[in-house]
SETI-495646 format. One line per 10 residues: for each residue x, y, z of C-alpha. Coordinates in Angstrom, 2 decimals, padded with zeros to 5 digits. Layout:
BEGIN
X,Y,Z  ...
***
This chain:
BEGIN
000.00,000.00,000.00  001.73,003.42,-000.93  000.32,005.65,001.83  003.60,006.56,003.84  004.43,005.44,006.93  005.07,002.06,007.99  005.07,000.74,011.23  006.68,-002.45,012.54  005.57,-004.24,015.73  006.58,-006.65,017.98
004.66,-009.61,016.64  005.76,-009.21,012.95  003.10,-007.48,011.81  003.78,-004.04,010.12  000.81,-000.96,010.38  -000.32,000.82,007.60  -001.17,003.97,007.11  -003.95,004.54,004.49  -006.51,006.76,002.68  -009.70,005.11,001.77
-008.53,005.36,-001.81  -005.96,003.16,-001.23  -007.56,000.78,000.57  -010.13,000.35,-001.97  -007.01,-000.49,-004.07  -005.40,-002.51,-002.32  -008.95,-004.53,-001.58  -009.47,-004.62,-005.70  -005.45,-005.62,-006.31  -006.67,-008.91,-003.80
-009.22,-010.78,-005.50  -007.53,-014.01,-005.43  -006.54,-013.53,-001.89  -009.40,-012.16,-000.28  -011.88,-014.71,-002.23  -011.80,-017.31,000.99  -013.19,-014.35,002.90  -016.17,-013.50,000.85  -020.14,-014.17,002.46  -020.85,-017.62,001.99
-024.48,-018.60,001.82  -023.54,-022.69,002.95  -021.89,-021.18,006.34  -023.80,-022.37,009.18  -023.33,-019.46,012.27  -019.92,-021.56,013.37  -018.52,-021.15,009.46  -019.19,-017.52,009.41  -017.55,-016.23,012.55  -014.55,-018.70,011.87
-014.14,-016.60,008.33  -014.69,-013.26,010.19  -011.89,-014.10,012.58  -009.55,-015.56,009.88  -010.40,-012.26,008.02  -009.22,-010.23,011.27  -005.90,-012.29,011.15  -005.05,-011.20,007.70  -006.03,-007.63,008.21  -003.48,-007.17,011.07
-001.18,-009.15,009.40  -000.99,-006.57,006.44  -001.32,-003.88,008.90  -005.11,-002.88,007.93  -007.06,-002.93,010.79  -004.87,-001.13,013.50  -005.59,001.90,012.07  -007.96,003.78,014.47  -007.11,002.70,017.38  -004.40,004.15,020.04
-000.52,003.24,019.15  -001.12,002.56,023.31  -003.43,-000.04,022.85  -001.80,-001.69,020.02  -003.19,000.45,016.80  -001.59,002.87,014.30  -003.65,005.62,015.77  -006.57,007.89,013.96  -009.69,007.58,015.18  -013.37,006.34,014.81
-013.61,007.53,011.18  -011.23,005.44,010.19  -012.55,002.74,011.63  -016.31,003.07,010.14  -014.37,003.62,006.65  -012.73,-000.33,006.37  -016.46,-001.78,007.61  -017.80,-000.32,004.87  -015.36,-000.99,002.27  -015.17,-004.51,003.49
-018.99,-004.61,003.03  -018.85,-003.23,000.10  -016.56,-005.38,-001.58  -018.42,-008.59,-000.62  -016.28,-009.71,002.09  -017.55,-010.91,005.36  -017.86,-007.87,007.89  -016.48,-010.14,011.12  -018.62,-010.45,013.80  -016.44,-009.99,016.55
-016.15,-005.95,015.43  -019.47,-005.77,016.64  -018.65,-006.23,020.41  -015.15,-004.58,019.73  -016.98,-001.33,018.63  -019.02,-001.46,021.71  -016.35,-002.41,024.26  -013.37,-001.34,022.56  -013.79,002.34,023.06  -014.65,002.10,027.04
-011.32,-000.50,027.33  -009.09,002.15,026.12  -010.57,004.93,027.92  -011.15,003.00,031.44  -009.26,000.52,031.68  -006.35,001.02,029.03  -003.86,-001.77,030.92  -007.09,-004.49,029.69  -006.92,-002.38,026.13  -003.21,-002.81,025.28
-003.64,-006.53,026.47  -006.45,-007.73,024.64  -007.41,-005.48,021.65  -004.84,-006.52,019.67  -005.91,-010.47,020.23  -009.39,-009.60,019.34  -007.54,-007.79,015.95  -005.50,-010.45,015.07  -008.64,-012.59,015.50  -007.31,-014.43,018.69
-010.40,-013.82,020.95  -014.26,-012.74,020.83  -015.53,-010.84,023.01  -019.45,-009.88,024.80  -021.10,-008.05,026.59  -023.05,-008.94,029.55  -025.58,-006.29,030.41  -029.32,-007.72,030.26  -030.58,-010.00,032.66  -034.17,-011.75,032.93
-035.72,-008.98,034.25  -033.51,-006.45,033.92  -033.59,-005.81,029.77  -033.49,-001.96,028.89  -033.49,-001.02,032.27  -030.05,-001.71,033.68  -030.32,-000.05,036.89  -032.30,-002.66,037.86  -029.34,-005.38,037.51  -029.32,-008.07,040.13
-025.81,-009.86,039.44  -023.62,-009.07,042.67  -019.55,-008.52,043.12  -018.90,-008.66,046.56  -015.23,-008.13,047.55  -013.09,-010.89,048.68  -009.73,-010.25,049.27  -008.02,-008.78,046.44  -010.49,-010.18,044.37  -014.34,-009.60,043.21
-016.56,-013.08,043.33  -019.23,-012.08,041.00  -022.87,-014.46,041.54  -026.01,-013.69,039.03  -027.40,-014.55,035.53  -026.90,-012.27,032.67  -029.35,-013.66,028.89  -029.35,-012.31,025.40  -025.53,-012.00,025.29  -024.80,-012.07,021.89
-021.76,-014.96,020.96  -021.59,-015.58,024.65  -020.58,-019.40,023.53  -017.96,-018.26,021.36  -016.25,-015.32,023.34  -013.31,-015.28,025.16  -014.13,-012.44,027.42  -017.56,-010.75,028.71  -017.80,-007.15,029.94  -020.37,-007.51,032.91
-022.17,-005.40,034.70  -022.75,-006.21,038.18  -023.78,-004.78,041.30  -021.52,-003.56,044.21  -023.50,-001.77,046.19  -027.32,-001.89,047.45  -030.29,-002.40,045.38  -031.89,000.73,046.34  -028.26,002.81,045.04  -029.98,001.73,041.46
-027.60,002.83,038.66  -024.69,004.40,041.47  -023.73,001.14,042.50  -022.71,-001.27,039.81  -019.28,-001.51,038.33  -017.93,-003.32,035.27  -016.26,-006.16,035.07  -013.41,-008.18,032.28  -014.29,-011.90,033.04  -012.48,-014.64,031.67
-015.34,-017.10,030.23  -012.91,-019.45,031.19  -012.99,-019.03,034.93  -014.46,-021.49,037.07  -017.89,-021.09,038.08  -018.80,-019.70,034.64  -021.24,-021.13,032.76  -022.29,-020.34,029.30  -025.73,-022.06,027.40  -026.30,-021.09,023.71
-029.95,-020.05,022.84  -031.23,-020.59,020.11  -033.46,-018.05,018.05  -036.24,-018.28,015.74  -033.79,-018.17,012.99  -032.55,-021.57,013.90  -029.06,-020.36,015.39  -027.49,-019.88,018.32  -026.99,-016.23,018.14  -027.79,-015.51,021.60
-026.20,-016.91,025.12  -027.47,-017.51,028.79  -024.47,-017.02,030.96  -024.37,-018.00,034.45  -021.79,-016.44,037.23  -021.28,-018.90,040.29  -019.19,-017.14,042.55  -016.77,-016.41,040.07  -013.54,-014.82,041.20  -012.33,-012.20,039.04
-009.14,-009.90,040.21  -009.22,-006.23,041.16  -007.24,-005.17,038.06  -009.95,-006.69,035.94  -012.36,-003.74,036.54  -013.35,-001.09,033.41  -013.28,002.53,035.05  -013.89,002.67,038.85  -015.92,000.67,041.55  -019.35,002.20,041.59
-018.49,003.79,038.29  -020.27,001.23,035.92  -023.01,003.16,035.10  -021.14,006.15,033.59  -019.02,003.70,031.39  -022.33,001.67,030.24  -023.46,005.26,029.16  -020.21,006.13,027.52  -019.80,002.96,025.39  -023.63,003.20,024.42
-022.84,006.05,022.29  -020.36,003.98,019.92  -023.64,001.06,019.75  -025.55,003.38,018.56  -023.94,004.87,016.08  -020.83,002.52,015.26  -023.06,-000.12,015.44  -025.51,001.34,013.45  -023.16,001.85,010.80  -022.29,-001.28,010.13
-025.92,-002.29,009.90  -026.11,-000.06,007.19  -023.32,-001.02,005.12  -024.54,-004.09,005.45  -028.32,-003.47,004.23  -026.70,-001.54,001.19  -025.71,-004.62,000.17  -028.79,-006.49,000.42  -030.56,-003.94,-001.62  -027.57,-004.32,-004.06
-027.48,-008.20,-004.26  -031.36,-009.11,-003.52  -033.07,-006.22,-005.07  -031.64,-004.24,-007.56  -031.75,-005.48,-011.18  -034.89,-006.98,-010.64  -038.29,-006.94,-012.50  -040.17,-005.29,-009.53  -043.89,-004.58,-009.16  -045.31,-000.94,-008.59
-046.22,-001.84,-004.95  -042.40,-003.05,-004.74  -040.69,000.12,-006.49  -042.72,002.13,-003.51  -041.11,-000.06,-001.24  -037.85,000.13,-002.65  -038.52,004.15,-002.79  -038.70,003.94,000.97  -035.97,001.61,002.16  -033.57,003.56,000.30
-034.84,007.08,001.78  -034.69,005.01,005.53  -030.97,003.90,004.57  -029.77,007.20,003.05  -031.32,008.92,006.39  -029.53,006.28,008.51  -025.99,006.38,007.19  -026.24,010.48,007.18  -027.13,010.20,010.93  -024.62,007.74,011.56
-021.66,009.55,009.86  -022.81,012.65,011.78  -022.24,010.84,015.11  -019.30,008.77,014.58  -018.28,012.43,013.58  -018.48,013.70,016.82  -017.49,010.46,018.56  -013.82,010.93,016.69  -013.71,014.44,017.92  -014.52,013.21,021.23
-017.52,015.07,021.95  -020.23,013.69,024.68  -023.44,012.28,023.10  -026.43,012.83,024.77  -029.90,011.28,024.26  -030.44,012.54,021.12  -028.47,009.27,019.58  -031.48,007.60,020.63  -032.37,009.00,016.82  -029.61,006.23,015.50
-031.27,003.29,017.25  -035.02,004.46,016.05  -033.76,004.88,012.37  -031.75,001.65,012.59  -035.13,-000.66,013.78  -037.28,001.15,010.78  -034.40,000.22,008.14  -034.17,-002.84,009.44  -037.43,-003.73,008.92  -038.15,-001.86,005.56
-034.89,-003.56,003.63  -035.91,-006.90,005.00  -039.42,-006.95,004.19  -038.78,-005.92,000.94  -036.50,-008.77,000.34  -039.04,-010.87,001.66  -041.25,-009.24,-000.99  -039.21,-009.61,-004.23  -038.42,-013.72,-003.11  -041.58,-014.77,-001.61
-041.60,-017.94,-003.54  -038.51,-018.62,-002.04  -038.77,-017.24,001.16  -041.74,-019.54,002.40  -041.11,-022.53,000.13  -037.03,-023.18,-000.66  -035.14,-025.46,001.61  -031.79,-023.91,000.19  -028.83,-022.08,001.88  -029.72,-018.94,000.54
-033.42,-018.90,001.26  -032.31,-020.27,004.98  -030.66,-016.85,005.39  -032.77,-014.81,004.01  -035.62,-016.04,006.67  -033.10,-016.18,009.27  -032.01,-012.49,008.47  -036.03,-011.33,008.33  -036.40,-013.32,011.62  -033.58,-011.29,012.82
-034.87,-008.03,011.79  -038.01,-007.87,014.22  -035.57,-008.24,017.10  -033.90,-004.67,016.00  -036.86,-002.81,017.35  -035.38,-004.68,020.92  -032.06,-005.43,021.17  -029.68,-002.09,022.76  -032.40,-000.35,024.29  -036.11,-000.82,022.88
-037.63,001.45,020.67  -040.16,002.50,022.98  -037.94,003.47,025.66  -035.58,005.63,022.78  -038.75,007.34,021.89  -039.68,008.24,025.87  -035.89,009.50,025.88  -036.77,011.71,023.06  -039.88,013.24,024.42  -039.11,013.90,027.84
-035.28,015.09,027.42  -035.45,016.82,023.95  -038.77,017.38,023.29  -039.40,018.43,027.02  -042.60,016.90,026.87  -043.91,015.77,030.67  -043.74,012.29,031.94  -047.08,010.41,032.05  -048.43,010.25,035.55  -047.64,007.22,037.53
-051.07,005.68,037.80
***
């Protein structure tokens, strides 16, 4: 890549600096190379994180993917820009957008900012596709409302012995690592007394139970904490703290996260839709899927904007989620639409994805914080409309 700088490090590996010219070229100079990494329609869920990972090893090992990240914590530096630039040429060229960026997007950011002696240790392993991590915030009846977490840490020593239940943790079978959210002090302290926690999955007392979805996979993970001992160093900001770095690394789920959801729907439109004979009733639908995605990645650009130049979010983001849950919906019902045949009656790889995908879909109106709850955010904190009387 002819973009300057390079950057040898310890392991071998060399960092690149580029332009997102230049990585588009050096992605088109690959095809031969990259071809193993490409979406697969036969991968089962197993198949497709393995060739997200293996696609994170050969990133870092051409010096790709460090860029955006801290030289402290093992990148090249730049920032969140940077970052949201490779997902989407990744996505764009057909390759698979690995999974584990998902969590590292979340937890990433809050590792280097709270707890940058966990970030320079395990960032680069989740780069070089050594480890997966989650994130375990929801429990059974604390979903959207995580003051209300019941998981305990309760100091022993110069250690933490963590005891609860977190659900919907997403690859919790698969990760290395979870970022959990448990409670130090009393119930009634609510939000000002929980604290984050790095916990080995392999720890004793830890035990993890795939769930599986409607789609057939095991996207989702019960996770189980039996006095599990994890060591004071292991913490992510301060004790008591937890709740101000849950709210910190929200901001880069929202819109990082949302990001990559639309590259990713682009796509769909591009492979499923586009070129095809469609109906009136379909062009309509196509009309407004594209409007939802256009409105979507302008949003998102405009926050990972200000989350590079470091600015606090506040609840306006809530916008991001909203937008994301309508696109979702809109660019999977109209695949549905144009492959209906196919949809209800093929028993093919293809067809298996493209229900499992529309399954998927209704669950974005849920998952990070439910719609309903964004939409209270917005009308009571920017909207300044009053709360509805407790009845």
């Amino acid at each position: 890549m002819e973009t300057g700088q390079i950057r040898r490090e310890e392991d071998g590996t060399s960092a690149v600096s580029w332009t997102t010219e230049s990585l588009r070229d050096w992605i088109f100079a690959r095809p031969q190379e990259l071809d193993g990494f490409r979406v697969c329609a036969e991968d089962d869920l197993g198949a497709h994180v393995q060739r997200g990972t293996s696609l994170l090893a050969y990133l870092h090992n051409a010096g790709i993917n460090q860029q955006g990240w801290p030289e402290s914590s093992g990148g090249s530096g730049g920032s969140a820009v940077d970052r949201a630039v490779l997902y989407d040429e990744l996505t764009r060229a057909g390759l698979v957008l690995p999974e584990p960026v998902a969590a590292l997007e979340v937890l990433g950011p809050a590792l280097v900012r709270f707890a940058p002696q966990l970030a320079s240790r395990h960032l680069p392993r989740l780069l070089s596709g050594e480890e997966i991590w989650c994130q375990g915030f929801s429990e059974p009846e604390a979903g959207s409302d995580l003051a209300s977490v019941r998981t305990t840490a309760t100091r022993r020593g110069d250690s933490w012995v963590l005891q609860g239940q977190k659900v919907w943790t997403s690859f919790g079978h698969l990760a290395h690592w979870c970022a959990v959210l448990a409670r130090t002090g009393s119930r009634e302290s609510r939000h000002r007394g929980l604290t984050l926690f790095w916990v080995d999955l392999s720890s004793p007392g830890v035990t993890v139970r795939p769930l599986q979805a409607l789609t057939g996979d095991a996207d989702f993970s019960e996770v189980f904490l039996d006095d599990v001992a994890v060591a004071s160093d292991h913490i992510i900001g301060d004790i008591g703290g937890g709740w101000s770095v849950a709210m910190y690394l929200l901001q880069y789920e929202r819109g990082m996260w949302a990001w990559q959801r639309q590259a990713i729907l682009h796509q769909m439109l591009q492979i499923r839709v586009l070129g095809r004979e469609l109906s009136a009733a379909q062009l309509a639908e196509l009309g407004n899927a594209y409007a939802l995605l256009a409105s979507l990645r302008l949003k998102c650009a405009a926050t990972i904007d200000r989350l590079a130049r470091e600015e606090p979010l506040g609840p306006e983001v809530s916008v991001d989620k909203i937008l994301l849950s309508q696109t979702e919906r809109a660019v999977h019902d109209l695949c549905r639409s144009v492959d209906q045949a196919g949809f209800l009656l093929s028993d093919g790889a293809d067809a298996h994805h493209l229900r499992s995908d529309w399954f998927y879909s209704r669950a974005a109106s849920v998952y990070g914080g439910a719609v309903e709850v964004q939409k209270n955010i917005l009308a009571t904190r920017i909207l300044g409309l009053p709360r509805e009387a407790a009845s």
